[in-house]
N, C-alpha and C positions, 0 to 999 in steps of 0.2 A: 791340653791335658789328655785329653782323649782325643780317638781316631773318629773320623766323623763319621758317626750314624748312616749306614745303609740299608735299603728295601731287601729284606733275605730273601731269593728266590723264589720261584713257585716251589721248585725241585731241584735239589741239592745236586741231584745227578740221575742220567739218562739212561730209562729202563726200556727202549725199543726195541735193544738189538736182542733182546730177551723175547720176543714176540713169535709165536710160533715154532716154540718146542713145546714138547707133552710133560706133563707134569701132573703125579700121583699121587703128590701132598694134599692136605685139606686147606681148600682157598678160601679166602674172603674177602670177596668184594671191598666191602668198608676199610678193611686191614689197606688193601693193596691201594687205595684212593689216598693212603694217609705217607704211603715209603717213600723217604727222602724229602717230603712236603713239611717245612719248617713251623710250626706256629712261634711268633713274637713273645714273651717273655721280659715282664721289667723293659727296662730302657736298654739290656746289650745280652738277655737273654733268649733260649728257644727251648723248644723240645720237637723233635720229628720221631716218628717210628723208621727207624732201619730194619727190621727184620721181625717177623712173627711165627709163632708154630700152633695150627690149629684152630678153630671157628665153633662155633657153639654145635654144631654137630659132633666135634670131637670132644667136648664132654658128655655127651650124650653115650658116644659108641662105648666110652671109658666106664661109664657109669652102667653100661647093662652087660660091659663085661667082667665088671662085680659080682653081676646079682648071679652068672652062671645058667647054666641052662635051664635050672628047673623052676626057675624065680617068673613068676605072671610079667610080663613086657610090656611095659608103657608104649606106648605108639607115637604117641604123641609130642615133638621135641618139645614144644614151649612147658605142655606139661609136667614135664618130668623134670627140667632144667628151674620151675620153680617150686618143685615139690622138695629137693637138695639144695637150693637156696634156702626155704623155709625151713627145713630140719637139718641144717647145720652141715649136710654132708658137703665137708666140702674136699675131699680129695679129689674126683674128678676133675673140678677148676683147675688144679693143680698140673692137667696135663696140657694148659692153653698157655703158653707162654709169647712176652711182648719184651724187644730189645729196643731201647731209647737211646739217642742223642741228645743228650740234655748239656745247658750252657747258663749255670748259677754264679750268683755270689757268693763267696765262700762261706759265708754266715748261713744261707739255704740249704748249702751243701749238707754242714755236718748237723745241724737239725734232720735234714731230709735221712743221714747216714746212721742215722738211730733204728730206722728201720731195716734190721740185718736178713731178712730175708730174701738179698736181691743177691747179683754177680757184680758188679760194678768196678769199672777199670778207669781212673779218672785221670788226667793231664797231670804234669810232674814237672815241678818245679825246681826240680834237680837235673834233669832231661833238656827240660827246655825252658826259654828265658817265657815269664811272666808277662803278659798284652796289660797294653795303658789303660783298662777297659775296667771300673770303676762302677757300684750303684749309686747311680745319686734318688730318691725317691722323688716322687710327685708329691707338689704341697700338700696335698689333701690327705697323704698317710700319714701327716706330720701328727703325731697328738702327744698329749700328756700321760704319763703314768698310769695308769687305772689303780684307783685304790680297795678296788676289792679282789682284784687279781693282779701275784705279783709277775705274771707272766705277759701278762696283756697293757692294752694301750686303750684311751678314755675321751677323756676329754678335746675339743680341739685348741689346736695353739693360737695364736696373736700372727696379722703376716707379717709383721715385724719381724717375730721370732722367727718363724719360716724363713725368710729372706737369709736372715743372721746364718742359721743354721744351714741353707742349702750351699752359702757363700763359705762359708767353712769350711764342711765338706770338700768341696771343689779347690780350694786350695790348699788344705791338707792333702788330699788324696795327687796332687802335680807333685806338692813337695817330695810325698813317699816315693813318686816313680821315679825323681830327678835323682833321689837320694840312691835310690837301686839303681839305677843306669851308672852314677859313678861309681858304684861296689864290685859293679862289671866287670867297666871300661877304662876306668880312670886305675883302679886298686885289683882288679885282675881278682878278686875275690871268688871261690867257686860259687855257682848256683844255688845252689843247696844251704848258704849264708847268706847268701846277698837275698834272698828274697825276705829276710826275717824283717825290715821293715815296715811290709805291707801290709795292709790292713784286711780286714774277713770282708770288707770290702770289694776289694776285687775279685773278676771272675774267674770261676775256675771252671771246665763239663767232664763231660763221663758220658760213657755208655754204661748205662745200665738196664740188666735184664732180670726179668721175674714172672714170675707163674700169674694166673690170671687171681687164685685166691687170694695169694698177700698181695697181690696188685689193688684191688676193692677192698682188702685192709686198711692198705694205705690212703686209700683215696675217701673211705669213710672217718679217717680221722685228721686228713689234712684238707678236705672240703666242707670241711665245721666250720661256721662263723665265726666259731672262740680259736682257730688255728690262726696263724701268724698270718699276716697279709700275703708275704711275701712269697709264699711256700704255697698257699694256697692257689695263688695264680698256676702255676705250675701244675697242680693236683688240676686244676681247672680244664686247662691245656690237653694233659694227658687224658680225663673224663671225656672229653671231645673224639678224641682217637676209637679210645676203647666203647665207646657209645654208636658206632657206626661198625668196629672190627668184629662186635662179637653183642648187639640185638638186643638179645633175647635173654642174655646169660645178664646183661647192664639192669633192663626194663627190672627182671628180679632184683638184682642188686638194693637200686632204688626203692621198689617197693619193700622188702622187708627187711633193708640194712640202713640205708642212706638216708631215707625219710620216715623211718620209725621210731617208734617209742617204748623205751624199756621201762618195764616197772620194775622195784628191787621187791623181797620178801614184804620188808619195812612197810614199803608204800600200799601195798595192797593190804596189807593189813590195817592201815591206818584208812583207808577207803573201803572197807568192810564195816567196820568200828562207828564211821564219821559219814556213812550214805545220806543222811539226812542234814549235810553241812550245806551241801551243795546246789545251785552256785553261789559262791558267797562272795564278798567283799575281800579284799587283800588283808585290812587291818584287823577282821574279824579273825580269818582264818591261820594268821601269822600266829599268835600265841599257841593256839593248837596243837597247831602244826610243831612247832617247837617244841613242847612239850613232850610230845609223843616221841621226838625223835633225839632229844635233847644234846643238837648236835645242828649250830649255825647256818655251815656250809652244809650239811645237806639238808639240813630243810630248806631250805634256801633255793637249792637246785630241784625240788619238790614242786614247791611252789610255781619256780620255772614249768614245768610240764603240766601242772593245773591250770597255769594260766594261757599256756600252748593250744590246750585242747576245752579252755571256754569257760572250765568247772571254778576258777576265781577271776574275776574280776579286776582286773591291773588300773 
């Protein structure tokens, strides 16, 4: 059904002959360690960086040619690069930009393609004939429905059912490509019809490029544990890249986007009101909590960050 699985490269392709001219662009190290160096993806997935513009000093130079001459000058990169992560400024991010090779399954794809703040030029199956190159998952992302979210996955399956299901899979997805190969070859049918068999299934890449701020956009809400498995890998991948390309500008990320905690109006108010709840038991504090908020899903999701930071008791 598929082409047999090979070791992708160290390096896509050779940056020697580039060795020893001068160059007045902003480098980085990390950036330059990642061009053309594939990381794996799923079972027929990548993402590599091809090209990048600018390093945590060039938000820097961006950001103090905001403030203008007469504005006091942070000296300090780290300083000042998490002083505009914590207060939101985020247009200097916006002059660091990252262009990726990425290699999805179409269903990754057009979740991933929700986030419109990229360039992205993706393969065409009108152009060019469709690869026999299929997701089949690992048993272990196999699961059940989740019943409190209709987006999400819960429980685990039976390997019975696994087995059923991977076997499936794997002969549906021969059938789809035998079926296209004769819409080809057999019926001369053009590209752009003959692929309508396929399933979101198969892989499709892109280059895609974006600024460094919707880049940490994206990567704080597709390296959520509640984000799709599948997507997340990817987000993972590229966190890798951009965690070596640009420092100092990530370490902030992290600290006050990636691993923090928001509180709404609501909540603070209800922890004003209830100081002396805490720490309390789960079944104590559940009625409460509802009450004041009178409204399931977010107390619920309340609860979640009470119990995050220790104040209930799970």
């Amino acid at each position: 059904m598929s082409k047999k699985d090979q070791e992708l490269p160290d390096r896509l392709f050779d940056t020697e002959d580039m060795h020893g001219y001068t160059t007045f662009r902003a480098l980085s190290p990390g950036a330059e360690k990642w061009i053309g160096r594939p990381i794996k993806c799923l079972d027929h997935g990548f993402v590599y960086l091809v090209d990048y513009m600018g390093n945590d000093e060039s938000v820097v130079q961006a950001a103090r040619t905001s403030y203008g001459q007469g504005t006091k000058k942070v000296s300090n990169t780290e300083v000042l690069i998490r002083h505009l992560r914590r207060h939101f400024h985020n247009t200097p991010f916006e002059m660091v930009e990252f262009k990726f090779h990425c290699k999805m399954p179409i269903f990754v794809a057009r979740q991933w393609i929700r986030h419109r703040t990229a360039s992205v030029n993706e393969y065409s199956g009108r152009y060019s004939e469709m690869e026999d190159e299929f997701y089949v998952p690992e048993p272990g992302v196999l699961k059940k429905q989740s019943q409190s979210n209709r987006q999400g996955r819960d429980e685990d399956l039976e390997q019975g059912q696994k087995f059923d299901i991977l076997q499936g899979l794997r002969d549906c997805y021969q059938n789809q490509y035998d079926f296209y190969q004769r819409l080809l070859n057999n019926h001369e049918l053009a590209r752009e019809l003959a692929r309508l068999p396929l399933s979101v299934g198969n892989y499709t890449q892109w280059y895609w490029k974006i600024d460094l701020h919707n880049l940490m956009h994206f990567l704080h809400l597709r390296l959520d544990e509640h984000a799709q498995y599948e997507i997340r890998v990817f987000a993972q991948a590229m966190a890798r890249i951009v965690r070596e390309a640009v420092p100092i500008c990530f370490q902030a990320f992290e600290d006050y986007q990636l691993n923090s905690l928001t509180l709404t109006g609501l909540e603070l108010g209800f922890l004003r009101l209830h100081a002396d709840l805490f720490p309390a038991k789960k079944e104590r504090a559940h009625q409460i909590i509802l009450d004041h908020f009178g409204n399931k899903r977010e107390a619920g999701e309340f609860i979640e960050k009470l119990v995050s930071l220790g104040m209930i008791l799970d």
